[in-house]
C-alpha positions as YAML, in Angstrom:
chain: A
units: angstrom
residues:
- id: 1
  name: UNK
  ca: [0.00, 0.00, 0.00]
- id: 2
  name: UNK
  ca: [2.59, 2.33, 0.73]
- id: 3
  name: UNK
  ca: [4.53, 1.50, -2.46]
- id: 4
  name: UNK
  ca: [1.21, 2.61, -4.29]
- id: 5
  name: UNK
  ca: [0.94, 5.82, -2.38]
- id: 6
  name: UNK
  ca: [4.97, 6.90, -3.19]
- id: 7
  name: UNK
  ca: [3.99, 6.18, -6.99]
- id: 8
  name: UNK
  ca: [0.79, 8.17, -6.91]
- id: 9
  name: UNK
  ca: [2.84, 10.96, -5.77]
- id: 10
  name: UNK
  ca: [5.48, 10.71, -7.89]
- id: 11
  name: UNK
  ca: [3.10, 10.62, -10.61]
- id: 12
  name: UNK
  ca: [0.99, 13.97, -9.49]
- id: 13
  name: UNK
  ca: [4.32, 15.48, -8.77]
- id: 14
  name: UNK
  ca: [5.11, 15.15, -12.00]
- id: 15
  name: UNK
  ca: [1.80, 16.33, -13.88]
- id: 16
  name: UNK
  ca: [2.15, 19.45, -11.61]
- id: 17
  name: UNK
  ca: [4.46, 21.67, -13.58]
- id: 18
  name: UNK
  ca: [2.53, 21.08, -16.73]
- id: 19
  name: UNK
  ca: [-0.78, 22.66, -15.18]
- id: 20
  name: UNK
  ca: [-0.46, 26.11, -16.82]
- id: 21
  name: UNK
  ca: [-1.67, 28.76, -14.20]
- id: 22
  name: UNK
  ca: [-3.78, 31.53, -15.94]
- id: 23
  name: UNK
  ca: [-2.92, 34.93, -15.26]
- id: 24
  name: UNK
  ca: [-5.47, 37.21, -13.65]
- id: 25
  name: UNK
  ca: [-6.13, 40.65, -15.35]
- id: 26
  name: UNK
  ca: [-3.75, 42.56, -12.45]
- id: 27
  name: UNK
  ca: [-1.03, 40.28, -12.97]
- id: 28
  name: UNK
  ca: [-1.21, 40.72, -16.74]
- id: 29
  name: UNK
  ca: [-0.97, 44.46, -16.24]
- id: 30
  name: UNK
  ca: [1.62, 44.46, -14.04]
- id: 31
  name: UNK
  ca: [3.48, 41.86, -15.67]
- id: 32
  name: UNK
  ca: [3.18, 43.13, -19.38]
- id: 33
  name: UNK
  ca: [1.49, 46.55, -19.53]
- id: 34
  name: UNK
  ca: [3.82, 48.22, -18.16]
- id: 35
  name: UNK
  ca: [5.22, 50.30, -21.52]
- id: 36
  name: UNK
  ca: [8.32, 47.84, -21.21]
- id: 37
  name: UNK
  ca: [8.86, 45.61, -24.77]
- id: 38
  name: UNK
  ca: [8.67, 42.05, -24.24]
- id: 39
  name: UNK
  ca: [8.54, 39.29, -27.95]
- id: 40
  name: UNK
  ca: [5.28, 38.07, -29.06]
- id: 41
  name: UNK
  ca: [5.67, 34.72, -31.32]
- id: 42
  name: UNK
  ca: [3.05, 33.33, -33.58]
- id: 43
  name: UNK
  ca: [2.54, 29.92, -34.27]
- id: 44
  name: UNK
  ca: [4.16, 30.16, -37.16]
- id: 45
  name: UNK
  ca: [7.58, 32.19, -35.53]
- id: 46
  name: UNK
  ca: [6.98, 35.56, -36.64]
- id: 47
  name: UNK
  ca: [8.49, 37.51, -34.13]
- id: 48
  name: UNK
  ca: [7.32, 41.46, -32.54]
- id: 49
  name: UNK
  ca: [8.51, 43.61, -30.28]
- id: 50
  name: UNK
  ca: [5.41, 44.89, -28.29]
- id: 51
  name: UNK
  ca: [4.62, 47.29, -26.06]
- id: 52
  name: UNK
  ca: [1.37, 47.95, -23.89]
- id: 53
  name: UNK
  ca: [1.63, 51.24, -22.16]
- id: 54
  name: UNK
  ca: [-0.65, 51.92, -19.40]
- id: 55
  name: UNK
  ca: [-2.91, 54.16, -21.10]
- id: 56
  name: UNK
  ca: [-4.24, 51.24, -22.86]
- id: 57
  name: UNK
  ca: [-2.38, 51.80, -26.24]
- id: 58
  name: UNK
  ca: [0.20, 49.08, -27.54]
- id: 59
  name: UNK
  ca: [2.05, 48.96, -30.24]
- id: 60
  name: UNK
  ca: [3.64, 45.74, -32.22]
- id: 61
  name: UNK
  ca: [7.11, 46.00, -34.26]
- id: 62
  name: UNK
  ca: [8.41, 42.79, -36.76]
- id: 63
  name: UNK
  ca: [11.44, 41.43, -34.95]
- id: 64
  name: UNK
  ca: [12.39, 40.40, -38.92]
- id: 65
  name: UNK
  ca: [11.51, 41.18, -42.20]
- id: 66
  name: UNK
  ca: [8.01, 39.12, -41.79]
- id: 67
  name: UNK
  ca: [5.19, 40.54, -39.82]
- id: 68
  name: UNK
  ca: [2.99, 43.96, -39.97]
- id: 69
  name: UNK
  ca: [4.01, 46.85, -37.76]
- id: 70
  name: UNK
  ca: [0.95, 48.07, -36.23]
- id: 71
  name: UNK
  ca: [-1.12, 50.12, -33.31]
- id: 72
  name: UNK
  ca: [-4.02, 49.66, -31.16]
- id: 73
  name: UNK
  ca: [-5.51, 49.70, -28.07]
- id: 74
  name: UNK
  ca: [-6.08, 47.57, -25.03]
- id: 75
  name: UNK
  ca: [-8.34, 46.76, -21.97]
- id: 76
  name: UNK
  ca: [-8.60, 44.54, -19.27]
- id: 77
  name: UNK
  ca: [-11.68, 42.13, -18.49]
- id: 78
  name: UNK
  ca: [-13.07, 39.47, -15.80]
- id: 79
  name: UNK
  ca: [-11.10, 36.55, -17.07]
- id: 80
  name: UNK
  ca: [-7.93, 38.34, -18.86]
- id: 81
  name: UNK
  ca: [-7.82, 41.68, -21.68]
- id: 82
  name: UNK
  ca: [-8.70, 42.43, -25.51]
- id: 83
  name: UNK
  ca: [-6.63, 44.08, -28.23]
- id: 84
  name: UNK
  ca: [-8.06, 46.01, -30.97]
- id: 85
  name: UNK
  ca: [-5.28, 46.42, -33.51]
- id: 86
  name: UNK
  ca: [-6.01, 49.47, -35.93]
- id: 87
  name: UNK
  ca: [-7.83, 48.50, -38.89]
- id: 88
  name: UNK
  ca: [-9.53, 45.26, -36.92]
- id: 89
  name: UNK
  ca: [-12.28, 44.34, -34.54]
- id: 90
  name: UNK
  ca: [-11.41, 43.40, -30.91]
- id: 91
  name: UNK
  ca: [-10.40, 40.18, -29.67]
- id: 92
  name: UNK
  ca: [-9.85, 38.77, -26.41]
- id: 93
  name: UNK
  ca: [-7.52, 36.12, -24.54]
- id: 94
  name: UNK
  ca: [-6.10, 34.71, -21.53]
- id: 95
  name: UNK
  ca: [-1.88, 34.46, -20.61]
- id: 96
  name: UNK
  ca: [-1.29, 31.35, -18.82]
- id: 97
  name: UNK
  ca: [2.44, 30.04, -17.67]
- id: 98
  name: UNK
  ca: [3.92, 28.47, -20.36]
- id: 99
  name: UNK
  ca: [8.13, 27.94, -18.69]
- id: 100
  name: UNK
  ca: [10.68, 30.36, -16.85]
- id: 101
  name: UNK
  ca: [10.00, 33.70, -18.71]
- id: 102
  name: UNK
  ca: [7.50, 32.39, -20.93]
- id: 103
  name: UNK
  ca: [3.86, 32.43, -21.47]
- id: 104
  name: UNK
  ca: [0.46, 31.59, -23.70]
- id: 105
  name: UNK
  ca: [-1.81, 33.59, -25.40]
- id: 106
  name: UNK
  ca: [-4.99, 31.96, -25.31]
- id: 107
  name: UNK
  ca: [-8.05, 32.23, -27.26]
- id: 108
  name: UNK
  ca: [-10.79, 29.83, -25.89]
- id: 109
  name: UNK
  ca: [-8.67, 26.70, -25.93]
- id: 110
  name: UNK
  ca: [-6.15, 27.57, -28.50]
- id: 111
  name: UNK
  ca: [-2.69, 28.94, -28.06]
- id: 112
  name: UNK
  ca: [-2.53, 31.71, -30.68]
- id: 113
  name: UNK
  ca: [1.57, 33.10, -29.64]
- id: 114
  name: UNK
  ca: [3.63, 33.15, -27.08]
- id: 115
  name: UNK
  ca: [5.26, 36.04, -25.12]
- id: 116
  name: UNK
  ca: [8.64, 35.81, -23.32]
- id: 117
  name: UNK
  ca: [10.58, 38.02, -21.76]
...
């Protein structure tokens, strides 16, 4: 029995730092609103430089020659913020832990880029 118990626990100790924790909207702001640039990554590796300052404007630059520079604004909401880039309608997501200085952008269930910093 207590063979079974030390193998349950190594198991759930291992599962444990693959549970993402999502970010509530007050630690997004303070960790990423902050006017400070930080890289945003598509799925596909494009690569911007972005900045959300904390008048709710941001701002998105190609890291490389791929990619769209472009403005916008954002807000924060009950489960995480929305961007609306200039030219587009808003969209909203979720940041949860994704490794040491790295994290998700979520929309519904989907990653849709990662930000690290």
């Amino acid at each position: 029995m207590r063979a079974l118990l030390v193998a349950g626990a190594v198991v759930v100790a291992s599962i444990t730092p693959a549970l993402a924790a999502v970010l509530a909207p007050n630690e997004i702001q303070t960790t990423f609103f902050t006017g400070q640039p930080f890289t945003s990554s598509t799925p596909s590796n494009v690569k911007f430089k972005m900045v959300f300052t904390a008048d709710g404007k941001m701002t998105r630059e190609p890291v490389a020659k791929s990619g769209a520079k472009s403005e916008g604004t954002w807000k924060l909401t009950k489960d995480g913020f929305c961007t609306t880039w200039k030219g587009s309608t808003a969209n909203c997501f979720r940041i949860q832990t994704a490794g040491d200085n790295k994290w998700s952008v979520m929309k519904g269930t989907t990653a849709i880029g990662t930000w690290t910093k």
